[in-house]
Each structure stands twice: as structure tokens, then as C-alpha cells.
C-alpha positions in Angstrom: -37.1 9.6 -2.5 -37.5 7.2 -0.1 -39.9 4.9 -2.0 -37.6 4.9 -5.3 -35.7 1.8 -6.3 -31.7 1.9 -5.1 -31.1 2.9 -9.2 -33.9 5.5 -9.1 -32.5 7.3 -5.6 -29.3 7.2 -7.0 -30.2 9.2 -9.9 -32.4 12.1 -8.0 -29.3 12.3 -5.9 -27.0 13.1 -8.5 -29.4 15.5 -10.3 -29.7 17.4 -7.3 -26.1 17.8 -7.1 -25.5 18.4 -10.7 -27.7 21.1 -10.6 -26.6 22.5 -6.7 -22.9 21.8 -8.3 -23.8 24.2 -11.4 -25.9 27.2 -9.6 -22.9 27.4 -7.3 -20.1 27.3 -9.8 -22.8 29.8 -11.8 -22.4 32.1 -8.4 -18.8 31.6 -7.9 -18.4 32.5 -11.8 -20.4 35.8 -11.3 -18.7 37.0 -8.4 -15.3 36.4 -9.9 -16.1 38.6 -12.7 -17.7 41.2 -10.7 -14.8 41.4 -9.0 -12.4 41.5 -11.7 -15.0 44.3 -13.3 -14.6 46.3 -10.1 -10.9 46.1 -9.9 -10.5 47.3 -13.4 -12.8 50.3 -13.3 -11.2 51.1 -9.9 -7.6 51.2 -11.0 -7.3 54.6 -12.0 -3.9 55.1 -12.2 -1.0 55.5 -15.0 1.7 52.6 -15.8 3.5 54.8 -14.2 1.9 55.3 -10.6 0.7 58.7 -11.8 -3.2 59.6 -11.0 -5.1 61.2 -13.9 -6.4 64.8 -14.2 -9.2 66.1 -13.5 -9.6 66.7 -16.6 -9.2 63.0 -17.5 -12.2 62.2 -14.6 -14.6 64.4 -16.2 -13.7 62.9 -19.5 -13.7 58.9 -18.2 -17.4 60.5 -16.3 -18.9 62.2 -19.5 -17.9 59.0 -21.3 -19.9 56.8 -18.8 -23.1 58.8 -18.6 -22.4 58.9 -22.5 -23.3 55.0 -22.9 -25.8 55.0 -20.8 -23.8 53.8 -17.7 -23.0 50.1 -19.0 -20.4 50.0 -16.9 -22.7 50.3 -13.2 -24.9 48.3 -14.9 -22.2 45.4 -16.0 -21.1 45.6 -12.0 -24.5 44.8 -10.8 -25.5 42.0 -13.4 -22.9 39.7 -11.7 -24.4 40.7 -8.5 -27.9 40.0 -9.1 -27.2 37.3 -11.3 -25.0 35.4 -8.3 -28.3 36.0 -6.5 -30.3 34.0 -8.4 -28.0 31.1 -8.7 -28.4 31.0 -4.3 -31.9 31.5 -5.0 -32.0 28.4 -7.0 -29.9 26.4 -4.5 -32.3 27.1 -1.8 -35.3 26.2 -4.1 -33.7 22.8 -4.0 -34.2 22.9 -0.2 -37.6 24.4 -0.4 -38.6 21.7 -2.1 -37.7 19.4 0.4 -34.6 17.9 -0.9 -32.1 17.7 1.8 -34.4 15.5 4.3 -34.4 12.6 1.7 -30.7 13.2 1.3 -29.8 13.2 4.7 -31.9 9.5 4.9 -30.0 8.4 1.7 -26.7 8.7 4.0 -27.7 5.8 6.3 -30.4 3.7 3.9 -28.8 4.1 0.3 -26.7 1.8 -0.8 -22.6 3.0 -1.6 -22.9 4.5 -4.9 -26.9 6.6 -3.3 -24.1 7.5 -0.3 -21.9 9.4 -2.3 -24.3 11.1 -4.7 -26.3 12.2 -1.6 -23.2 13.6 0.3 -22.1 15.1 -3.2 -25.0 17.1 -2.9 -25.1 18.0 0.7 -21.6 19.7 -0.2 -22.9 22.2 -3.1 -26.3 22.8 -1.3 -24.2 23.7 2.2 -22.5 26.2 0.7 -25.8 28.4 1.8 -26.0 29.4 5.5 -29.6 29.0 5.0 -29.4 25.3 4.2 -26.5 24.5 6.8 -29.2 24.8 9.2 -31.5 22.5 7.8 -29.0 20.1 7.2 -28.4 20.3 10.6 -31.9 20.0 12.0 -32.4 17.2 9.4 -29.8 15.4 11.6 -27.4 15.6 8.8 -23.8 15.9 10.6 -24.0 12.2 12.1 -24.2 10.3 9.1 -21.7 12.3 7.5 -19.1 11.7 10.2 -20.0 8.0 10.4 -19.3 7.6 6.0 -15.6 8.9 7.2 -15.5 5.5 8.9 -17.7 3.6 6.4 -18.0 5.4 3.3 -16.4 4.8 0.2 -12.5 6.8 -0.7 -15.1 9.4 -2.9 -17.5 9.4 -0.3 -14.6 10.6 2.4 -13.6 13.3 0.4 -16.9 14.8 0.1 -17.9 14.3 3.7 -14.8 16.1 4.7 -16.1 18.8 2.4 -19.2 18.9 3.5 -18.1 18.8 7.4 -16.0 21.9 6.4 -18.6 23.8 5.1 -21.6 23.0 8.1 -18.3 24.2 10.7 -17.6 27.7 8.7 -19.2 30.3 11.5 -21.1 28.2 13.1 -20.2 27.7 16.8 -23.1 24.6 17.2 -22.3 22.9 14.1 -18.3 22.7 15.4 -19.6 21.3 18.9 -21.5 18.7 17.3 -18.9 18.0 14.7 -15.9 17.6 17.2 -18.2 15.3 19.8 -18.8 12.7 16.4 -15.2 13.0 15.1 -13.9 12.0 19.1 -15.8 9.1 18.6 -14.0 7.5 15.6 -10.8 8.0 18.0 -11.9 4.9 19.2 -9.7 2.2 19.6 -12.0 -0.6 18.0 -11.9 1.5 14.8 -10.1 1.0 11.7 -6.6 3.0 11.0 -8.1 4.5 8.5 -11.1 6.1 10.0 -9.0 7.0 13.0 -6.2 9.2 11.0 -9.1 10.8 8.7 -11.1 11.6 12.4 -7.9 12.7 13.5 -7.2 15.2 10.2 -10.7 16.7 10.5 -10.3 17.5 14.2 -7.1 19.3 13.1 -8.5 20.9 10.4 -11.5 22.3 12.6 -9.3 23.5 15.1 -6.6 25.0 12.8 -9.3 26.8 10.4 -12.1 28.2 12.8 -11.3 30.9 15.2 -12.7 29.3 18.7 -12.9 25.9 17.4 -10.0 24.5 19.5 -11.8 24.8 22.5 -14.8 23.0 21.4 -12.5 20.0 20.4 -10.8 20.2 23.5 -14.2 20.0 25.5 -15.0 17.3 23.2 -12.7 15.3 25.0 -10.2 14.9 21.8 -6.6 15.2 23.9 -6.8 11.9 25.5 -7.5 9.5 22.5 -5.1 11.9 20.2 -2.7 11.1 22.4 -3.0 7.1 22.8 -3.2 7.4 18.3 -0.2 9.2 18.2 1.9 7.0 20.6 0.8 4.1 18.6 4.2 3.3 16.7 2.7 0.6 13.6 -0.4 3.1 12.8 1.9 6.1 11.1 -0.5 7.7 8.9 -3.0 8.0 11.7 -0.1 8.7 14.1 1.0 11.9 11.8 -2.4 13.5 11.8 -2.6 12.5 15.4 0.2 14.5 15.7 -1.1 17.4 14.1 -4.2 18.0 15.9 -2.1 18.2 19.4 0.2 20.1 17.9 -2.1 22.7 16.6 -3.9 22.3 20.1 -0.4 23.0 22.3 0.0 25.9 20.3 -3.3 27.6 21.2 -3.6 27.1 24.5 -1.3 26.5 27.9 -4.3 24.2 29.3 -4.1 22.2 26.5 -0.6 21.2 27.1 -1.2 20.5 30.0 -3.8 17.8 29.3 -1.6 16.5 26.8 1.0 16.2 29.5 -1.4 13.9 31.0 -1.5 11.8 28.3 2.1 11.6 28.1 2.3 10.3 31.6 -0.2 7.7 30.4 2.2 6.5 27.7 4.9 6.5 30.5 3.3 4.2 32.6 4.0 2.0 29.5 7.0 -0.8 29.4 10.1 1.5 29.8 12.2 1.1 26.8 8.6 1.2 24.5 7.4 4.2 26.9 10.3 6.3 26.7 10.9 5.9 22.7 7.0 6.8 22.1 7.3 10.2 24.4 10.4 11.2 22.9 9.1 11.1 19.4 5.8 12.5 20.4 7.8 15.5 21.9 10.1 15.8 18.9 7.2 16.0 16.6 5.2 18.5 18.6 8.2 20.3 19.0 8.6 20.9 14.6 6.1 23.9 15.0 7.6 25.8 17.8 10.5 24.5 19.8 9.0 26.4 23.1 5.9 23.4 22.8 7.9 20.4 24.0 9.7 22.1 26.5 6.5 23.2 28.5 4.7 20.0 27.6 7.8 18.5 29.2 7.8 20.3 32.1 4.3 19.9 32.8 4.2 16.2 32.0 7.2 16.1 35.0 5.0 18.2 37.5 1.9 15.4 36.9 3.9 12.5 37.1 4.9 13.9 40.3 1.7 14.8 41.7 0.1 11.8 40.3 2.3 9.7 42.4 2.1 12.2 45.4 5.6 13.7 47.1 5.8 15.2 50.5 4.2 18.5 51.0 2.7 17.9 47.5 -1.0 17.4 45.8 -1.8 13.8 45.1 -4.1 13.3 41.9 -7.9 13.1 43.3 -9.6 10.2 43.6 -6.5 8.0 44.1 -5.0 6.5 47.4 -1.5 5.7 48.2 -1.3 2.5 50.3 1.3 2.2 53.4 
């Protein structure tokens, strides 16, 4: 809580995720073998593709009613016992654990950071408690220990930032708008390529997603990180994210054209180097990318500088 000692929030942190960590492995456990029980009583056929009789039905049925029905009622145990591990993971947030958490993100010390966001994780893997993560103000504070966390603490708030975006259109719009943020160029390398990998991630693994990182205004700073030539890690997931957003949209590559005039404006020799190896690496998914981006990127650079009988960019003024 918040009046423990460092030592004392530490520990409540990782008890609540020991036991969020166990109810939902307990649940994970259950419907694994529920599954496996259904797929074995459903596979009623020979080794050799051959259905059985009729005969063999009324014999398998008679044997069923026989004991009692064990098998129905081994099918629903891992049902109703999966239940009550989700039951017990949002006791924990009945309880009021997940506002303390949250607060441990920004006051606790290193170690209280990543027992807190260790919990967040296993206790987000409810819908129920997604949302009051959220309304706690969670999100924030998770995208910020991206930047200032700890290597463990990075790992798990990229877990948890994957698990508040599953299905959950606000939660992605919030997401993207923090993760833009550590595009920054005053941020480290570090927090920019792991910014940049979860902004690739949301857009690759959510239906609709793209959009909301496009709107979050991601295409302009992805596209200064990935013409940076000394910064390659962040410059590969850079990379990544625009490539995944070319392929899902025709606007997009237009906006990334943009950008690529922005690099071009650049010394030449340095300019054209960068734009030719940021076209060659968009290109690796789908060859069809770098020609339009290249195409587009000419019509802007044109209009941007105005031609006769052509649209000059707005809010710019050619001299005589």
C-alpha cells in the first residue's frame, strides 16, 4: 500500500502477482485440458478414416449413461473450474489492488516497479480489470517504464500494453498517442526502438489499430528514427512499423512520402543514401511498397516546391 515501507510494497506487489500469475496459469491449465477432453471424445473415427456403426454409438452411449456420465461431467469440471480461477483474479481487483499498483509504477522504487507491472500483466488478462486499469490511469506509467524502467520491467510493460490493446479500440488510442511520444528526439535509443517495436506490434496484431497509430501522428517521427544511420536497432523497428503501415493503407504511403521528402531536403550525398535504404527496406515485404512510396514522394516534392499549372503545399509562399 501506499503507507508501507519501499521493502513492504515490494512484497504485496509480488504476492499479488504470484497469486494473479497462478489463478491464470490454473485457468490456462483447465482450459487446455478441457479442450484436449473434448477433442478426444469428439474424434470418433477409426485409424483408418472409417466412422463407427451405429451399433458402436449405441454401445459408446449405453457405456456413458452406464458410469454415470463422467465423461460430461469431466468436460464441465475444467470449465467451471477455469471460472473460479477468473473469479479469484477479479477478487484481487475487488479488493482494491490495482489502484495501489498503478501508484507503485510512478512512486515505488525499481525492484516495487517491476513487481507492480508483473502484476498488472496477469491481472489484465481479464476484460473486467483492463478497464479498471485503465480508469486507474494505468496505461501512462506503463509506457513511460518503456523509457525508464528496468530490462525486466520492459518486458512486462510490453506485456501488459499488449494485453490492455486486445479488443479494445480506446485502450489502442491511448496507447499509440503515449508510445508517439517516446519518438522523441531528446529520448534515449533505447526507448525510441522499444516505442517504435510496440507501435508495430499494435498495428500488426489488432485489426483497425493502424489507423489509430496513424492518427496518433506516428509516420513523421518513424520516419526521422529510421533515416537516422548510427541508431540501427531503433532504425530496424523504425522500419518495421512503416512498413507494416505502407502495407495497410495507400494514405499512409503517402504520408510517409512526406517524410521522405523531409530527409531529402537533407545534405545530398547523406539525403540520398538514407532514402534509398529506407525504400530498399520498406520494399523487403512487398516490392509494390517502394515503388508507390516513390512515386508519391516525387509528386510531393513537386508540389511542395510548386510547378506551373500545379498545387503548391498550403501555407507556404514562393518568393519572386
Amino acid at each position: 500500500s501506499k503507507v508501507g515501507t519501499a521493502r513492504a510494497q515490494e512484497l504485496a506487489a509480488q504476492c499479488i502477482s504470484d497469486l494473479a500469475k497462478g489463478a491464470v496459469a490454473e485457468r490456462e491449465g483447465y482450459i487446455a485440458r478441457g479442450a484436449a477432453t473434448s477433442n478426444a471424445h469428439g474424434d470418433r473415427t477409426t485409424k483408418e478414416g472409417i466412422a463407427p456403426t451405429a451399433e458402436a454409438d449405441t454401445q459408446s452411449e449405453m457405456h456413458l449413461e452406464g458410469v454415470g456420465g463422467q465423461v460430461e461431467s469431466q468436460q464441465k469440471a475444467p470449465r467451471r473450474e477455469g471460472t473460479e480461477s477468473l473469479e479469484r483474479i477479479r477478487a484481487i481487483a475487488a479488493a482494491g489492488g490495482i489502484a495501489p499498483l498503478v501508484s507503485m509504477l510512478t512512486t515505488g522504487n525499481a525492484a516495487c516497479k517491476e513487481r507492480a507491472v508483473s502484476a498488472l500483466v496477469h491481472l489484465s488478462v481479464d476484460p473486467l480489470n483492463q478497464e479498471t486499469i485503465t480508469r486507474s490511469g494505468g496505461i501512462p506509467p506503463i509506457v513511460t517504464l518503456l523509457e525508464s524502467g528496468t530490462p525486466t520491467a520492459h518486458g512486462f510493460a510490453a506485456a501488459a500494453l499488449a494485453r490492455l490493446a486486445a479488443g479494445n479500440a480506446n485502450n489502442q488510442v491511448q496507447i499509440a498517442k503515449r508510445l508517439v511520444t517516446l519518438l522523441a528526439p531528446a529520448v534515449s535509443e533505447g526507448a525510441q526502438q522499444r516505442a517504435a517495436a510496440q507501435l508495430w506490434e499494435l498495428a500488426r496484431c489488432h485489426p483497425g489499430a493502424a489507423a489509430k497509430v496513424v492518427n496518433a501522428g506516428a509516420i513523421a517521427p518513424l520516419v526521422i528514427l529510421a533515416g537516422q544511420p548510427r541508431a540501427a536497432e531503433a532504425k530496424a523497428a523504425a522500419v518495421s512499423a512503416l512498413a507494416c503501415l505502407a502495407e495497410q493503407d495507400a494514405s499512409n504511403r503517402l504520408a510517409i512520402a512526406t517524410g521522405l521528402v523531409t530527409l531529402q531536403r537533407l545534405p545530398p550525398d547523406e539525403s540520398k543514401a538514407q532514402v534509398s535504404s529506407l525504400l530498399a527496406e520498406l520494399s523487403q515485404p512487398d516490392a509494390s511498397i517502394s515503388d508507390t512510396i516513390a512515386q508519391a514522394a516525387k509528386k510531393t516534392k513537386l508540389a511542395d516546391r510548386g510547378t506551373p499549372g500545379g498545387v503548391r503545399k498550403v501555407g507556404r509562399s514562393k518568393t519572386a
